[in-house]
N, C-alpha and C positions, 0 to 999 in steps of 0.2 A: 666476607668475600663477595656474594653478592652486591650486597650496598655500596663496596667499592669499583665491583662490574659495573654499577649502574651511573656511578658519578661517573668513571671514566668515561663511559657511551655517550652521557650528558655533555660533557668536555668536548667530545669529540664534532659537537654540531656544531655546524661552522653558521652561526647566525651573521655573520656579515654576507656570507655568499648567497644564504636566505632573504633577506634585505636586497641585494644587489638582483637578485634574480627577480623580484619584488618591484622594485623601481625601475628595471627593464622592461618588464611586461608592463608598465603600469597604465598604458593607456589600452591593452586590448583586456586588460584583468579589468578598468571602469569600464569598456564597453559593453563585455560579458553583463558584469553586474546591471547594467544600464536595462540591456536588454532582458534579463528576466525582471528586474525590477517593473519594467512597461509590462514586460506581460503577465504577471500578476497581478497590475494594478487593474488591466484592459479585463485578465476573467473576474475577478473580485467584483468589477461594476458589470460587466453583462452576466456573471452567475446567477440565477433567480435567486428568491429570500424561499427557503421553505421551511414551514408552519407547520406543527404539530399537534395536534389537540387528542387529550387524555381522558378515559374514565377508568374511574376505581372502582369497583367492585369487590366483594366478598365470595368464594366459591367454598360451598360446602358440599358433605355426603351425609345420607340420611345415612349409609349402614355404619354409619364413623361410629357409632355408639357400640357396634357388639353386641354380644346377647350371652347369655348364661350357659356357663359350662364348658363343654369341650368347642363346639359350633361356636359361642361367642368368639373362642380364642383364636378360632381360624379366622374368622374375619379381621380380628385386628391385624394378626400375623399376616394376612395378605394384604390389609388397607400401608399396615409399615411396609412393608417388601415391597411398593412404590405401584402396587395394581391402580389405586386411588391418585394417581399422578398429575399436576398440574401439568407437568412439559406435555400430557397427553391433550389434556385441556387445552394447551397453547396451538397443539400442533392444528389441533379441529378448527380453530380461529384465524388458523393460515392457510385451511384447507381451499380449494377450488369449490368444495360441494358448501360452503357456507360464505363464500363469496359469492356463488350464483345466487343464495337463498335471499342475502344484503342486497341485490343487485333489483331485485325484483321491488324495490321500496326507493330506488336511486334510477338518476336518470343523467348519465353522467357520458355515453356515447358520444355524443357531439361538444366538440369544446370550440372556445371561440377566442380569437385572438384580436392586440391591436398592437402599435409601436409607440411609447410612449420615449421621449431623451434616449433615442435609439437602441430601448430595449425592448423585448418584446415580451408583452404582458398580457395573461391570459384573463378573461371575460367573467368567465362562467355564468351566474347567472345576473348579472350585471350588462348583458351585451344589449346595443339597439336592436337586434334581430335574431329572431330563431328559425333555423332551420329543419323541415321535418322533410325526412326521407323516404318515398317508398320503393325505390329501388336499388340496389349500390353493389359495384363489381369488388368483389373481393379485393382485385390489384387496387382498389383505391379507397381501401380500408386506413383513414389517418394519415391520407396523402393531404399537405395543405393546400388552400384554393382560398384566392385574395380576391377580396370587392373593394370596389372602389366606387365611393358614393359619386353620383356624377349629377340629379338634382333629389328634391324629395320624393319624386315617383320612383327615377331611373337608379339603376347602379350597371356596373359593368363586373363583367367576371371573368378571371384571369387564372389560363394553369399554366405553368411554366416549368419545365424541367429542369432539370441539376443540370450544372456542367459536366459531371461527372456521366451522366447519364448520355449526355448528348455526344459526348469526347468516346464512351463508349461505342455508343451506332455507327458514327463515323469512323472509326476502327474495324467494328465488324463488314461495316458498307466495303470500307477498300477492299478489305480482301475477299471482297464476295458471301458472306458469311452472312447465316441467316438473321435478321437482327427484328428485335419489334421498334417500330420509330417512336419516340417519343412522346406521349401525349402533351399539346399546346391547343392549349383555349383559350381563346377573349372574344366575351360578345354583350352587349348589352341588353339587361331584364327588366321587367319594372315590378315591383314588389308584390308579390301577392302570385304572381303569375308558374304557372306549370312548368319549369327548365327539366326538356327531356334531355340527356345526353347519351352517348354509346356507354358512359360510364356509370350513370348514376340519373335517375330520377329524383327532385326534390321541389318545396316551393321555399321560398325565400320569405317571412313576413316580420315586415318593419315594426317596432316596439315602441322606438320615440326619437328621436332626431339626433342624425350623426355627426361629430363633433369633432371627427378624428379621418384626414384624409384617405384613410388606409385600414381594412381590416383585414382579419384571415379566419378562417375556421376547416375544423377536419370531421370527418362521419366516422362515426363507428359502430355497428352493431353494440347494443346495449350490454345483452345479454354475454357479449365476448367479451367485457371488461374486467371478467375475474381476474387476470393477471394482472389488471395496473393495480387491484385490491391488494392482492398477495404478494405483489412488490413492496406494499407500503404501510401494511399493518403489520404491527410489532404487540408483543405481550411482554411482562415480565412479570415476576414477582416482585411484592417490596419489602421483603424480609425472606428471609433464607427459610424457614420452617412454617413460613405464615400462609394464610390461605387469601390474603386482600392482595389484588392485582393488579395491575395498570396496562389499561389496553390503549393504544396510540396509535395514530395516522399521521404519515408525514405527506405534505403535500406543498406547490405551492400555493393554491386557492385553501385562506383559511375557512373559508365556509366548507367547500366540500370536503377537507379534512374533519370539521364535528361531524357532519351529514353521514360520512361515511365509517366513520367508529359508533354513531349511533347506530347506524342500518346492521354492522357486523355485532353489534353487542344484543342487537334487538334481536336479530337471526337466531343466534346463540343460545338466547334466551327461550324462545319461542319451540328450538331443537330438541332444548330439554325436556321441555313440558310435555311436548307432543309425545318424548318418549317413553316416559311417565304415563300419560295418559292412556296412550296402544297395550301398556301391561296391563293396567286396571282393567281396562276394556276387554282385553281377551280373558283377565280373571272371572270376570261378570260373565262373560259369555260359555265359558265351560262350567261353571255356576248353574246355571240356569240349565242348561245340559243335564246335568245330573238331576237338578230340582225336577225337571220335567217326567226324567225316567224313574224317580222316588216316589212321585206325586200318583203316577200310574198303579204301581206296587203296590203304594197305601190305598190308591181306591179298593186293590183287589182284594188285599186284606179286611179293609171292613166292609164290604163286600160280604166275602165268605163268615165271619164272625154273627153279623147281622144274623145273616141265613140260618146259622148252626142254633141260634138262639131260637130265632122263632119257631125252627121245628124241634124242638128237644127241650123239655123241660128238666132243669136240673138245679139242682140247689144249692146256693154259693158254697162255693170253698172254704176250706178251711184260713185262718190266719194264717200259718204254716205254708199253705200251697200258693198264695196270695204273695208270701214276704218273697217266696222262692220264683214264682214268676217275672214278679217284680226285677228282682236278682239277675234274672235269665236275661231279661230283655237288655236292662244296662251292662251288661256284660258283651252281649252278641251285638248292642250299639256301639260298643268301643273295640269290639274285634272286627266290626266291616271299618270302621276308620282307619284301625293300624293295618289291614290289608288293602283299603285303598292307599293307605301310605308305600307300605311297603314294594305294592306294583310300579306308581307312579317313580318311584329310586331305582327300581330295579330297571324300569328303561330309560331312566336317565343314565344310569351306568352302563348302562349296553349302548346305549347313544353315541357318549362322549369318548368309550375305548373304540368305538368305528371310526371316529377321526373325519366324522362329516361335518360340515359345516357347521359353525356354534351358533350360527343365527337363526337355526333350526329348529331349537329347543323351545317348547311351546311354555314362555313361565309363566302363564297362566294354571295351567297342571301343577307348578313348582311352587304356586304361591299357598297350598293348603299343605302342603309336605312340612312348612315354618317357613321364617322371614332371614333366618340364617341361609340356608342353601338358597331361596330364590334370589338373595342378594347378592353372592357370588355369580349365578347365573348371570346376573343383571350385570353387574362389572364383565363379565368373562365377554359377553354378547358387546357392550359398550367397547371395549378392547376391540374384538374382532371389527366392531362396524369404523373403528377409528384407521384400523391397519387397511382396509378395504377402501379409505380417503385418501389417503398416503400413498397407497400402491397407485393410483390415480397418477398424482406426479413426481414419484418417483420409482425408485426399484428396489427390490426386495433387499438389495445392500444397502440403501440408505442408512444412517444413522439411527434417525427415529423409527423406520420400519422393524431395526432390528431391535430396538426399544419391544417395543410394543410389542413385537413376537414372544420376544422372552418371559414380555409381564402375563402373555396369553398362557403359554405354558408353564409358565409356577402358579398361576390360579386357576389350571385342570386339575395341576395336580394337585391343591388344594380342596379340589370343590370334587375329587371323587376320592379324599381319606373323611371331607364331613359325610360321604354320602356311605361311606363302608360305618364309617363311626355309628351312623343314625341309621343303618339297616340293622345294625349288631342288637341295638337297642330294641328297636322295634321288635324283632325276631323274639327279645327274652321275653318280652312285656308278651306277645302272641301265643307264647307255651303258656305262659303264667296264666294268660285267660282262658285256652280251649281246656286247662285243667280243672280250672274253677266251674266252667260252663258244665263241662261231663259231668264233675259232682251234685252240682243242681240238677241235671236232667236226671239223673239216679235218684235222686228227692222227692222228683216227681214219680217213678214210675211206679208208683205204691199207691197212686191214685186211682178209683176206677178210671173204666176206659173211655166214660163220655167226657168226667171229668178231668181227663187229662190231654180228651181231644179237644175239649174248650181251653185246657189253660194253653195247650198249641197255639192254636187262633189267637186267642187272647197276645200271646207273646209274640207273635208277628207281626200285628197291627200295632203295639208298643216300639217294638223295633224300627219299622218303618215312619212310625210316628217320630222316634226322635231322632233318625236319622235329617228326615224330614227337615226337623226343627233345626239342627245342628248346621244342617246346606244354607237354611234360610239366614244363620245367624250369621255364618260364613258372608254367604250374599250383602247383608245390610252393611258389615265390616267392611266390606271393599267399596261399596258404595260411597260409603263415607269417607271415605281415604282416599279415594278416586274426585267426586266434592269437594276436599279439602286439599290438592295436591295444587303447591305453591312451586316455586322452581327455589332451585337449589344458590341461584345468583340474588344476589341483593345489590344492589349501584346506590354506592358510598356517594360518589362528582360525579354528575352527568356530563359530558366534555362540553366544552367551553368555545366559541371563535377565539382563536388565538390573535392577539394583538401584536407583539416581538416573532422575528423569525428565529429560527434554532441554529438556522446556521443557511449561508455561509459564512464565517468569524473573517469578516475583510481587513482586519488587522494581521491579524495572522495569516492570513494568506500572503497580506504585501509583504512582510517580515519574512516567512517562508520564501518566497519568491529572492526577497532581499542576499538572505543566507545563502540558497542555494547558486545566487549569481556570484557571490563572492568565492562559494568553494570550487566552484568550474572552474571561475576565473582566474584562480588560485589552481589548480589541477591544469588549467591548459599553460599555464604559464612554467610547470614544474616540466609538465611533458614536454613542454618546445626545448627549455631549456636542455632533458635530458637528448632530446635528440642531436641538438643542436652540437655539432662537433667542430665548431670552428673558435680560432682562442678570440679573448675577447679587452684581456689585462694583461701587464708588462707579470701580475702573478700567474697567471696562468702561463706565460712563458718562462718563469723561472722555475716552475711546476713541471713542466716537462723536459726540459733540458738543463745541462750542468753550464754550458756556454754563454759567456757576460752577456749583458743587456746593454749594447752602447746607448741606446736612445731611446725615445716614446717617441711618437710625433705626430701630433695631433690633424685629426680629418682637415685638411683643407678646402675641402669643397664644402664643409658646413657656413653655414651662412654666420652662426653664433662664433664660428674660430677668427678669433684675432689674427690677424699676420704677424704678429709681433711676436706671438705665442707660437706660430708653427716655425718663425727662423730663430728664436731660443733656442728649441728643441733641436734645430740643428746645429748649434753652436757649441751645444751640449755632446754632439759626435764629434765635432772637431776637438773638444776640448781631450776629450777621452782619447783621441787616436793622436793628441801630439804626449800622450805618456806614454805610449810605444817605447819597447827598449831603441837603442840607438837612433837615438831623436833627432840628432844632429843630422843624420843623413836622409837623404829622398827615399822615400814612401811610394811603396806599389801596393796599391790597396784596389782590390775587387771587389764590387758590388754586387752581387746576382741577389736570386731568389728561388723559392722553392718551384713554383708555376706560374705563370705569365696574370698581370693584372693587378699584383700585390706592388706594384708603384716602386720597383725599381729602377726605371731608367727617371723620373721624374726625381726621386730621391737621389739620386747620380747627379744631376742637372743644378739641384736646389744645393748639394753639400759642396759640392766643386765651386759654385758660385760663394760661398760663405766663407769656404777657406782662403781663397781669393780677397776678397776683404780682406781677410787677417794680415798682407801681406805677403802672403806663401804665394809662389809659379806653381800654376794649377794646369796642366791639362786632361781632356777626359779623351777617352780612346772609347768608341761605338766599335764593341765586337761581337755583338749581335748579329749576324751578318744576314741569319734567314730572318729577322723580322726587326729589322734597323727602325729608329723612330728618332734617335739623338738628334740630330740633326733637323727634325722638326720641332723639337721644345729649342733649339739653340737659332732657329730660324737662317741656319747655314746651308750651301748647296751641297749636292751629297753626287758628284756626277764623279768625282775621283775620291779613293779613301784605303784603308789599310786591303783592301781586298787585291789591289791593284797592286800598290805597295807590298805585301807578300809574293805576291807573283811575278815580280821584279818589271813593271809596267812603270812606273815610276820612283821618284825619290824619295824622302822622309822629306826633304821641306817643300815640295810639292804638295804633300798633303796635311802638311799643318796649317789650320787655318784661324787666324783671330775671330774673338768675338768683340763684342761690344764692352764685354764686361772686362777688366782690366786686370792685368796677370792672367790670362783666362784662354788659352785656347783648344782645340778640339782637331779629333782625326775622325771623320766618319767613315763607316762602315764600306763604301761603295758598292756597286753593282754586287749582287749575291752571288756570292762564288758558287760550284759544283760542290766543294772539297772543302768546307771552312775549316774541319778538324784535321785537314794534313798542312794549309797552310799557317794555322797555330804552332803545330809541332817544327814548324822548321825552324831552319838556323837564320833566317832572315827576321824573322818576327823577334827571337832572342834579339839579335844583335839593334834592330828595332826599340826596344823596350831598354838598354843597357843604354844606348844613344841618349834615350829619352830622359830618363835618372839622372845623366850627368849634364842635365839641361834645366830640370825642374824639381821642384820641391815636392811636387806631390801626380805622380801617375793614376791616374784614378780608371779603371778599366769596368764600363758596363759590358756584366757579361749575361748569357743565355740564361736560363733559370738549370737550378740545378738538377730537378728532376725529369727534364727533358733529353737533352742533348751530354753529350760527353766532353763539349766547349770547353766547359764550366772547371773541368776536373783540371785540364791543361793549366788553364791560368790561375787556378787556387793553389796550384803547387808553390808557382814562382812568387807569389806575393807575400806581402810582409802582413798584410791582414786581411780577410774576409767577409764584408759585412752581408750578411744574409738577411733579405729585408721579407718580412712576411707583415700580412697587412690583417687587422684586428675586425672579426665577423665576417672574414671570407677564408682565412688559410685554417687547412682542416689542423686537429689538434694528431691526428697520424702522422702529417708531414715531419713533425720532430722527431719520429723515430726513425726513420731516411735520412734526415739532416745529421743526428747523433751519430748514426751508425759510419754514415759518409765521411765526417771528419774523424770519427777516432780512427776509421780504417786507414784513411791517409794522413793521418797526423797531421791534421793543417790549423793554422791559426786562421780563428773565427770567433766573428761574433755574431749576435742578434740584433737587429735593429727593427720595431715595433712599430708599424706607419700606420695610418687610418685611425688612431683614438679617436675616440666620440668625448666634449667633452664633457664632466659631471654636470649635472642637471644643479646639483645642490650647492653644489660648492664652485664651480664653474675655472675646476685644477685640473691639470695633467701630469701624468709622473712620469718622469725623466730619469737619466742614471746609468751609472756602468755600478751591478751590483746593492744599488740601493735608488728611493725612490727621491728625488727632488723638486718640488712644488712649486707651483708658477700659474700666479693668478694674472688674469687675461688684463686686471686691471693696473697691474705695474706701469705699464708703458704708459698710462692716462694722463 
């Protein structure tokens, strides 16, 4: 059933009235296309070419590896859960704070212009002259300012406002309105020389000789060009899981497009390191912190040892008190480590539940706790210092801000279940040793009392000793890791000057252009058509009304319409009205029309002349009376006529008057009565027209139109037929339901007669017909 929905709906498109509508419009549907056609072809040639230059790179994480145990596993589990993210990487690459950092290795402020085949093409650094600035009013920040070489010293310099700008002042001037006037300069400088202006201080100096009538150039603050950076660098990845990336500048100078994805890659790079390097650095420095305050201790201790020896003689210990001192000391050097561990977690955990700032965390302290947690810190601080670029130029609803937020807080909560994890541990490993320790100091207490106050001493300065040692080893490790810290990017393709532009694709543009002219063209043609309510075909009039079709009859004012072709067409109504029942007798046929200008009274003029020919007595009767014209298409005087004749002023053959054309005469209208619809209705007009019938073969009465006056209804009663002439691209397609309704009401005999056809373009026919159409090429008569 559907499928049969759908062929019916198919069926139902009328593709010849598609076509016809098609061929109607067809000169403003090629203009349209015309028109965007030019103007796609005009942006395609003035659009600039821009140039894209690429580098790949590799981006990696040292914590990617993990580490043993339960802490290894949280780092992977937070490196997967996307903490370790390139979009975060990307986002730092679009940042403002790593486009100032590129900026500072770039010199990109002032750009310079010329006109080449009337486009205009920027310099960079290719221009004959550089400009340096040491003054510049904000408002003329990348305003342009043209020179014009005038000889090799001289140039001339030229500011010139918009129109737009000037049309503005003169608007605010009328009305009084406070306005700032326009800034206009031109003066002539000679190279090399000081141009102070209210605008801008700068000197102008020549490179090498100019070759081009015409230049331009704009200032800008250097250091404010981060946003033409973060307009125009792009990252992506090039594999969905992969870590190798492609950072790109789109520009149209291909130089400063490589210049400027090496300055941002270099930035990038250099960010990293730096970051890297500030941990090491603060590891080393609370390092040596501790070294210094260990270093003191261990003086005191051997210090005090010394002393105890030289005043006290005593005699070495036993093996036994020796293995247990020994014991003591490696024991209470692994219980100040896990208590320094332990404090150091314990205010990282009280840190992190305070909800202060993450960039607070000193991971210098974090880096002897292990390389697990301080890693995490490292990501968590990395995270916050990225959300902190971001909130920069955008806002906290951003897209990526809310990224980044979310990756901050699944790796808190991450990095305080390792740090409850690795307190838990530490805690059992701290019972396990003050139990062990107790034991030994019970082992000792069986020693005399000097001897136990030496192995004291003695195990303090052991302790401090290899506490000592243990800071130092610490120290050297970082040292060397600090020494050895490479950045995390490696550059696969250094970018390249790009040769090819990337776009803009000026085939496609002129195609796009193309299409788009045809569909407008094509949409403005369907919308005129639909509004379009005037009929335009003999089907269109069988389409609306049930009433014959006596005729078509072609525009006559067309210069392409044969005359041969437009009195066919009326022979064509003569033929049709001598089938009339009772043929034999005279014919009172009325002509009107819907509203005046659909070519009724000219049609009246042209048919009464044709059937005349035929040999039929033709007279036409002007009952037109308030806007008479018969009489000037029949070139007859109109000083007496039925008006007078009605009102009993004169006779009927007083105002019958011959024409030229034979069998052929006429009654005009005369002087415009007061009353033309009571002198209608009387018994003088009857007796008038009854006269006339038994005098001629054919009465033909132009009447008033029939949507106006109520003439019209008088004489359609008495007549033998009605031709209603409506004229094709001017009578609305409404008037036939007035016409329908009018004669079924009064049951009159009518027909439709079709005037103004245009005629085909293609086939150069008009269709003719009572009830069907009949064909008639212009070139029969030939």
């Amino acid at each position: 059933m559907n499928e049969q929905a759908s062929l019916n709906s198919f069926e139902q498109i009328d593709f010849k009235e598609i076509l016809r509508t098609v061929l109607r419009f067809k000169w403003s549907i090629l203009f349209i296309t015309v028109v965007f056609l030019a103007g796609a072809g005009i942006y395609a040639y003035f659009a600039p070419d821009v140039y894209s230059a690429t580098t790949t790179m590799k981006i990696s994480s040292e914590g990617k590896g993990g580490g043993a145990g339960q802490g290894g596993d949280i780092v992977n589990a937070a490196l997967s859960a996307g903490v370790y993210n390139l979009e975060d990487e990307f986002a730092l690459m679009r940042s403002r704070f790593l486009a100032k950092k590129a900026l500072e290795n770039l010199d990109i402020g002032n750009r310079y212009f010329t006109v080449e085949k009337l486009k205009k093409v920027e310099l960079y650094k290719n221009s004959p002259f550089v400009v340096s600035v040491e003054a510049l009013d904000p408002s003329f920040y990348g305003k342009l300012i043209r020179l014009y070489p005038v000889d090799r010293d001289h140039f001339r310099l030229e500011i010139k406002p918009s129109w737009s700008s000037k049309l503005k002042y003169k608007i605010l001037s009328y009305f009084h309105l406070a306005a700032k006037k326009p800034v206009e300069y031109s003066k002539i400088h000679t190279y090399g020389e000081k141009i102070n202006t209210p605008w801008f201080t700068a000197t102008i100096q020549k490179v090498f000789d100019m070759n081009r009538p015409i230049y331009a150039f704009s200032m800008f603050p250097n250091e404010y060009m981060y946003g033409f950076i973060q307009n125009g660098i792009e990252a992506e990845p090039l594999s969905n899981y992969g870590q190798i990336v492609a950072v790109s500048f789109s520009d149209t100078v291909p130089l400063r497009a490589k210049e400027i994805v090496d300055a941002v890659v270099n930035a990038y790079n250099e960010e990293k390191i730096r970051l890297k390097t500030e941990s090491a650095n603060k590891t080393l420095k609370f390092i040596d912190q501790q070294l210094e305050a260990i270093h003191k201790t261990l003086q005191k201790s051997a210090t005090k040892l010394e002393s105890f020896k030289a005043t006290h003689v005593i005699m070495d210990v036993g093996t036994k008190a020796g293995t247990t001192t020994q014991k003591l000391s490696d024991l209470e050097s692994k219980l100040y480590e896990i208590n320094t561990k332990i404090s150091i977690l314990e205010n990282l955990l009280a840190y992190i539940k305070s909800d202060k700032d993450i960039k607070g965390i000193d991971v210098s302290s974090a880096q002897l706790v292990g390389p697990i947690i301080s890693g995490l810190i490292t990501k968590l601080q990395e995270a916050a210092s990225l959300r902190s670029t971001l909130l920069v130029d955008f806002t906290e609803l951003h897209p990526d801000v809310v990224k980044v937020t979310e990756q901050i807080r699944r790796l808190k909560s991450m990095l305080i279940e390792s740090i409850k994890s690795t307190l838990n541990g530490l805690k059992i490993r701290k019972e396990s040793l003050v139990k062990r320790i107790e034991q030994n100091k019970q082992a000792l207490q069986t020693l005399p009392k000097e001897e136990q106050q030496l192995t004291q001493l003695t195990r303090d300065f052991m302790v401090n000793e290899k506490i000592y040692s243990y800071l130092l080893q610490k120290r050297a490790e970082t040292a060397i890791i600090e020494a050895s810290k490479v950045s995390e990017i490696q550059i696969l393709d250094r970018a390249l000057v790009p040769g090819t532009p990337v776009k803009p694709n000026r085939k496609r543009i002129v195609l796009i252009g193309l299409l788009l002219g045809l569909v407008f063209g094509l949409l403005q043609a369907f919308v005129r058509k639909m509004l379009d309510n005037t009929i335009k075909s003999a089907e269109d009039v069988e389409k609306l009304t049930h009433l014959p079709l006596y005729g078509v009859i072609p525009d006559f004012g067309r210069k392409k319409t044969k005359p041969a072709a437009y009195y066919e067409a009326l022979r064509v109504i003569r033929t049709n009205l001598e089938f009339l029942a009772d043929s034999n007798k005279s014919k009172l046929v009325t002509v009107t029309s819907s509203i005046p200008q659909e070519g009724k009274t000219t049609t009246t003029v042209e048919l009464a002349k044709i059937i005349a020919k035929g040999g039929k007595k033709v007279i036409v009767i002007d009952l037109d009376m308030r806007r008479s014209s018969l009489h000037e298409k029949l070139r007859v005087p109109n000083k007496e006529g039925m008006s007078m004749l009605l009102a009993g002023k004169v006779t009927l053959k007083e105002v019958i008057q011959h024409t030229k054309d034979d069998d052929l005469d006429v009654i005009t209208s005369g002087p415009t009565p007061p009353n033309p619809s009571e002198l209608l209705m009387s018994d003088n007009f009857k007796r008038a027209i009854k006269t006339l019938l038994s005098e001629y073969d054919y009465v033909i009465l132009d009447s008033p139109p029939i949507g106006l006056v109520t003439d019209a209804m008088i004489l359609m009663r008495m007549s033998d037929i009605n031709l209603i002439v409506v004229r094709a691209e001017y009578s609305k397609k409404d008037f036939f339901k007035n016409i329908n309704r009018f004669v079924e009401s009064h049951e009159l005999k009518a027909g439709i007669v079709l005037n103004g056809v245009k005629q085909s373009a293609k086939t150069g026919a008009y269709g003719f017909g009572y009830g069907y159409n009949y064909g008639y090429s212009s070139n029969y008569y030939k």
